[in-house]
Structure formats: structure tokens, C-alpha cells
C-alpha positions as MATLAB code, in Angstrom:
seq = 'XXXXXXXXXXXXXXXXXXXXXXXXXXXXXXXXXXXXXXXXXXXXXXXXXXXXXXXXXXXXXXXXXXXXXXXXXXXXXXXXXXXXXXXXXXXXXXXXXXXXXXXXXXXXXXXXXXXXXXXXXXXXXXXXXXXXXXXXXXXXXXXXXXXXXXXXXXXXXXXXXXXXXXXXXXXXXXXXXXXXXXXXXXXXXXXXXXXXXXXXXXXXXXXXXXXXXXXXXXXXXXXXXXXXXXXXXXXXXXXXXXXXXXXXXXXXXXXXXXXXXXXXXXXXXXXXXXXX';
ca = [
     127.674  117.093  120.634;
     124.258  115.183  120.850;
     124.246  115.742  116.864;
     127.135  112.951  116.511;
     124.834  110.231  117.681;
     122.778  111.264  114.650;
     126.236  111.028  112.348;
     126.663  108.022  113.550;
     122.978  106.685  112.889;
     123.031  107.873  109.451;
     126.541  106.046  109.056;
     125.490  103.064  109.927;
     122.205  102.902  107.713;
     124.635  104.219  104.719;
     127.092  101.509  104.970;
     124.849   98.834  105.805;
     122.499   99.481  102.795;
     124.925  100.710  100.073;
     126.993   96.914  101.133;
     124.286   94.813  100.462;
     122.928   96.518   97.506;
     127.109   95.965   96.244;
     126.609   92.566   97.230;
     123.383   92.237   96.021;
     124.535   93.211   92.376;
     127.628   91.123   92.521;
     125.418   88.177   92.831;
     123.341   88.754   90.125;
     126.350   89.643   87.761;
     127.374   85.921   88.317;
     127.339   83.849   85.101;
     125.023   81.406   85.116;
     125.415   77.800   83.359;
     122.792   77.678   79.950;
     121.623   74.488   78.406;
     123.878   73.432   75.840;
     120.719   72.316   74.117;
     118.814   75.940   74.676;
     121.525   78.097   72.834;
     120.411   76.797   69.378;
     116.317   76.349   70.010;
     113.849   78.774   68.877;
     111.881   80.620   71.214;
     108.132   80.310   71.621;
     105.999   83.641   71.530;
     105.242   82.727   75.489;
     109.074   82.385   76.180;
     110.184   85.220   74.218;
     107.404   87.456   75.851;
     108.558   85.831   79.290;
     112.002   86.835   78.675;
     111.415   90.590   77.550;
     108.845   91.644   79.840;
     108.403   88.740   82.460;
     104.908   87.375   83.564;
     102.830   90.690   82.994;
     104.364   90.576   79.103;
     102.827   86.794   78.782;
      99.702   88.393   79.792;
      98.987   90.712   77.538;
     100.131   88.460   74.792;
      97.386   86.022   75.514;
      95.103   88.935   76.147;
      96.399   90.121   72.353;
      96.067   86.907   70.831;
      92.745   85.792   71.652;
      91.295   89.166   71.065;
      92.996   89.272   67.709;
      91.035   86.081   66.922;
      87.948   87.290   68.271;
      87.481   84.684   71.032;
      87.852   87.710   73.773;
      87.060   91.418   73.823;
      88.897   94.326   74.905;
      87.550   97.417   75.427;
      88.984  100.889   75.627;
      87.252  101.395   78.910;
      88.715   98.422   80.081;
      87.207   95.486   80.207;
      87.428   92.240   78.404;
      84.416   90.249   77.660;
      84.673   86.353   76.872;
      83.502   85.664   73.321;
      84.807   81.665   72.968;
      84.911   79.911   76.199;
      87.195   76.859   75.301;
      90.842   77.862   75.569;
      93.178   76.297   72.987;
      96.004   75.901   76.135;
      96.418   76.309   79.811;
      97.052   79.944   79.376;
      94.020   80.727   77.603;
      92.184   78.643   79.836;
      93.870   80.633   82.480;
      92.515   83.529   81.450;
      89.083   82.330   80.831;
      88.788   81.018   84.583;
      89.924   84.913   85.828;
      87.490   86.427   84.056;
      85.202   84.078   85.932;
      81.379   82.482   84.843;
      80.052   85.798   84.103;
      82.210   86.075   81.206;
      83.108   89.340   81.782;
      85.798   91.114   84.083;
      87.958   94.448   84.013;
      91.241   93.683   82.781;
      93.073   94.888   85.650;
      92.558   91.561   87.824;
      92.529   89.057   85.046;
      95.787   90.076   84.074;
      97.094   90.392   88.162;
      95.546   86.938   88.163;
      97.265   85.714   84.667;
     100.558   86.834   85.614;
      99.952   84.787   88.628;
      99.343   81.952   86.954;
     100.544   78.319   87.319;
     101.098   77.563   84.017;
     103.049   81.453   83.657;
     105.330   80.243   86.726;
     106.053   77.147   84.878;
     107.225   78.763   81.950;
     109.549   81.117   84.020;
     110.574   77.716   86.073;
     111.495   76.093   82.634;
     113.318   79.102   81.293;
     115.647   79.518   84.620;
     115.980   75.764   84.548;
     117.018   76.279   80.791;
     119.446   79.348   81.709;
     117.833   81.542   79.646;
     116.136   83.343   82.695;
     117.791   85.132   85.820;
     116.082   83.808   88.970;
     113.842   85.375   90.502;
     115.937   85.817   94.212;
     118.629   87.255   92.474;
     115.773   89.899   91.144;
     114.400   90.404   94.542;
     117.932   90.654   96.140;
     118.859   93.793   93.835;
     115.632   95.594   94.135;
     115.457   94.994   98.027;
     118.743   96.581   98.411;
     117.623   98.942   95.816;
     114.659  100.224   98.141;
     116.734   99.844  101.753;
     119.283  102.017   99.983;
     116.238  104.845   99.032;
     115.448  104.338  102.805;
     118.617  105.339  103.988;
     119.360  108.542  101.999;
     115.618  109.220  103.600;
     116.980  108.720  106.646;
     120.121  110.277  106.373;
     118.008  113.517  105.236;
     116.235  113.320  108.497;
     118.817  112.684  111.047;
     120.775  115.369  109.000;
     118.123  117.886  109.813;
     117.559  116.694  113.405;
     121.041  117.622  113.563;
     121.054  121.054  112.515;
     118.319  121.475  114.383;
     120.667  120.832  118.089;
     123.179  123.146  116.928;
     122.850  126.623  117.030;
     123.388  129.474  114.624;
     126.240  130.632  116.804;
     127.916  127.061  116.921;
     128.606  126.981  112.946;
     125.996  124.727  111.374;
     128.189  124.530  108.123;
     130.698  121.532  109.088;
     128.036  119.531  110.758;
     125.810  119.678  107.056;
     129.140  118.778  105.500;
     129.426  115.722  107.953;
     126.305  114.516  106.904;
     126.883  115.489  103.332;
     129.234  112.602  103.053;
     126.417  109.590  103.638;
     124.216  111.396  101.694;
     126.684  111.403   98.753;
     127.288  107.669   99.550;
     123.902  106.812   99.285;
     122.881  109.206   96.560;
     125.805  107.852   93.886;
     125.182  104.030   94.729;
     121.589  104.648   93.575;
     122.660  106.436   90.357;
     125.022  103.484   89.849;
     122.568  101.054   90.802;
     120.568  102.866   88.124;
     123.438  102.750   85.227;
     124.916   99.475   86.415;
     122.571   97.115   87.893;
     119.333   97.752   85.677;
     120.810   95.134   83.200;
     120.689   92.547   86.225;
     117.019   93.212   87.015;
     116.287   92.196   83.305;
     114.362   88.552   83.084;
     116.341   87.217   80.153;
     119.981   86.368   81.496;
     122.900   86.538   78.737;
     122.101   83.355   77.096;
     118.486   84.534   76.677;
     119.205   88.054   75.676;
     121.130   86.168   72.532;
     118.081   84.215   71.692;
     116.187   87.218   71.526;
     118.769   89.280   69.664;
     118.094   86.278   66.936;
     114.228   87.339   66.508;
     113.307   89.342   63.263;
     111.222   91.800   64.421;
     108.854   93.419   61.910;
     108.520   97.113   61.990;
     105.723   98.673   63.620;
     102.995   99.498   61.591;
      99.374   99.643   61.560;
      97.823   96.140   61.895;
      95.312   94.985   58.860;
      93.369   91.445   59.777;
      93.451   89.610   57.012;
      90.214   87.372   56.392;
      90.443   84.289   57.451;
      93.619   84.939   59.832;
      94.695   84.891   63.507;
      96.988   85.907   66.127;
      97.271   81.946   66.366;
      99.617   82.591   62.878;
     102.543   83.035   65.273;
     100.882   82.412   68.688;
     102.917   80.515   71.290;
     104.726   77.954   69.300;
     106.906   80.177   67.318;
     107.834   83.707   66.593;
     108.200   83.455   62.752;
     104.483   83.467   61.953;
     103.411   85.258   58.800;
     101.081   88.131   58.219;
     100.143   91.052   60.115;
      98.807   89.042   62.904;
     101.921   86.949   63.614;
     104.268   89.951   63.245;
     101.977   91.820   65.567;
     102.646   89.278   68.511;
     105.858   89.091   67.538;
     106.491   92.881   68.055;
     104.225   93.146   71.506;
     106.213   89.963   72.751;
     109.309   91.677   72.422;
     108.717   95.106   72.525;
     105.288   95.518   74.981;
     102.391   97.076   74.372;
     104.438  100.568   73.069;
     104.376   98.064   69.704;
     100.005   98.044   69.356;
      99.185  100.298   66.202;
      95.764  100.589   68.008;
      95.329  103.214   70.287;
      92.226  101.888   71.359;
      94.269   98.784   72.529;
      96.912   99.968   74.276;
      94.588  102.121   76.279;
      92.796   98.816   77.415;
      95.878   97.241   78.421;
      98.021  100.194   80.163;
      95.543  102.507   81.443;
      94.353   99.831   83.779;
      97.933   97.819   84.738;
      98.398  100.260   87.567;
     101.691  101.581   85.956;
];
């Protein structure tokens, strides 16, 4: 009967996990109080980016915008080389001071570095301040849980064949894997539901901010022609209605990621080296 202690083991870590991933979720279902004021502004191309892809979003739309205006450039191989050093805000200058005095850097660390950033944890401060953002605890809470609750159907997979491994053939192995089939079922559906149900929690806009960027007109994608004398600064961080193909471009990677880039050579310098 040595195999019970194992039951009992994988149990414990079933309960324990699946509770606090329930708890977990509950907490970041809670409504959270917006800024009377926030409900009616416009979003910023930072904030909207911020909200629909969190810091690594903001990133690339600096990266996007400068190298849209020529002041930086990306390469496929990736690799972004400084073309203008003087950054028009503390983002840009952000990114100028990753890529370092050389003037050139992979795009990999700047980025890591960018997302970093003070003035990119400002924004998010701002934003949760503003209730447009969920906090970042409540996103660590869920996918903590999320993990210990991987862990446990692990571990209930072990101890389950530990098990079968004390009883023998003669004993009947079948209602001992059926024991055990009951944490593993535990732990198995509260990661589908975590899936289904909690993935809308783990989102950086809360419900307030998912409105404001339900309101944004997003152009369909299409492939991007510079016009002369134009920039991503059309529609770069103090708006989202800027006009041309430059302004709708931002406005489409803000929202949508890099999927949105008509330029294959572009999206390979951003993704390939993000470490997705």
C-alpha cells in the first residue's frame, strides 16, 4: 500500500495548485475603478501599443517609427544601426542609449533593454493609475498559478508511475491508474480552462482600455508606400489618427504587432531575434 503515499502526494500538489490558480483568476476578474476623465481621451500611439501588446509592443513601435523616418536602421539580419543620434523623446532617446556609442547593436538587447525602460514603466504606471491597464501582480498571480498548476500534472505523472511501478502485475494495476487518473483530470481541465477562461485576464488593457481601443480606426493592411517628404512621426506617439501610409502603418503595428508590417524584410528583423 506504499503507492497511497504517492496518491496522497499527487493530491495535495493538485488541490493546492488548481486553488490558487482559481483564486488567482478570481482576482484578476475583479473590476477595477477607471478615470472618469480616461473613458473619453484619445489614446497615444505609445498607450495604445502599451495596451495591446505591453512593453515589448512600445518597442517595436519606436523601433518602427524611427526607422520609418530614417533616423535608425533595421536590418533583416538583425541589427539596427543609429542613423540620427538626437531622440525627439525619452523613448527614442531610450533607444539610442541601448544601442550604446558605437551606434550599432543587434536588436535583440536594445529592445530587452527598451522594454525595460523607465520611461516604458511610466507609461504602464500612468495607464494602471488611469484604469485602463490591469496591474501587473494580478498578471504575475495568474501566470504563476498557471505554471505551479503545469508542475503538478508533471508531478502527478510521476508519482502516478512510481506507483505502478510498487504494484505488481498480479495485484491489478488498473484501479490504482484510475486513482491517479482523477488529479490528473483535475489538473489537466483547470489548465484548459485557465486557457479558455483566464487568457482574457492576462491581457494588459483592462475593460475600460479594451473600449478605448475598440474606438481606434484601424486601416487595413496593405503594403506601405513612403511618401516624400513623410514620417512615421505623422501619427507617432501623440495620436493614432495620423494620415498617410506612415501613420496608418503605426497605427496597425500598435494595435495589431508586427503580424501588421507589409515588409517581410521587417518583420524578420523584429521577430526572428525577440526570442519568441
Amino acid at each position: 500500500m506504499l503507492w497511497v503515499l504517492f496518491l496522497l502526494v499527487a493530491w495535495c500538489a493538485a488541490i493546492v495548485s488548481c486553488t490558487r490558480l482559481c483564486l488567482a483568476a478570481v482576482a484578476a476578474a475583479e473590476p477595477m475603478d477607471p478615470d472618469p476623465a480616461a473613458d473619453g481621451k484619445d489614446l497615444s500611439l505609445y498607450e495604445a501599443a502599451f495596451l495591446s501588446g505591453g512593453p515589448r509592443r512600445v518597442a517595436d513601435l519606436v523601433l518602427v517609427a524611427m526607422c520609418r523616418e530614417r533616423r535608425l536602421l533595421l536590418a533583416h539580419t538583425g541589427w539596427v544601426t543609429v542613423v540620427d543620434p538626437d531622440g525627439r523623446d525619452e523613448l527614442e532617446r531610450s533607444v539610442i542609449t541601448a544601442i550604446g556609442p558605437e551606434g550599432q547593436s543587434p536588436v535583440r538587447p536594445v529592445r530587452t533593454a527598451l522594454a525595460t525602460a523607465v520611461p516604458v514603466r511610466a507609461l504602464g504606471e500612468r495607464l494602471v493609475a488611469a484604469g485602463l491597464a490591469v496591474p501587473a501582480s494580478a498578471r504575475t498571480n495568474v501566470a504563476v498559478a498557471v505554471r505551479q498548476v503545469r508542475a503538478a500534472c508533471a508531478l502527478v505523472l510521476m508519482t502516478a508511475a512510481a506507483a505502478l511501478l510498487l504494484v505488481p502485475p498480479a495485484a491489478g494495476r488498473g484501479p490504482v491508474a484510475a486513482w491517479f487518473a482523477l488529479p490528473l483530470l483535475l489538473t489537466a481541465s483547470s489548465l484548459l480552462i485557465a486557457r479558455l477562461e483566464a487568457h482574457p485576464y492576462s491581457r494588459w488593457a483592462s475593460p475600460a482600455g479594451q473600449r478605448l481601443l475598440g474606438r481606434i480606426d484601424v486601416p487595413p493592411r496593405r503594403t506601405a508606400r513612403r511618401r516624400p517628404g513623410a514620417g512615421a512621426g505623422d501619427g507617432g506617439g501623440a495620436g493614432y489618427g495620423g494620415d498617410g501610409d506612415d501613420g496608418g502603418l503605426l497605427t496597425a503595428l500598435a494595435v495589431h504587432g508586427t503580424a501588421a508590417l507589409p515588409d517581410p524584410a521587417l518583420r524578420a528583423a523584429l521577430k526572428a531575434h525577440w526570442g519568441h
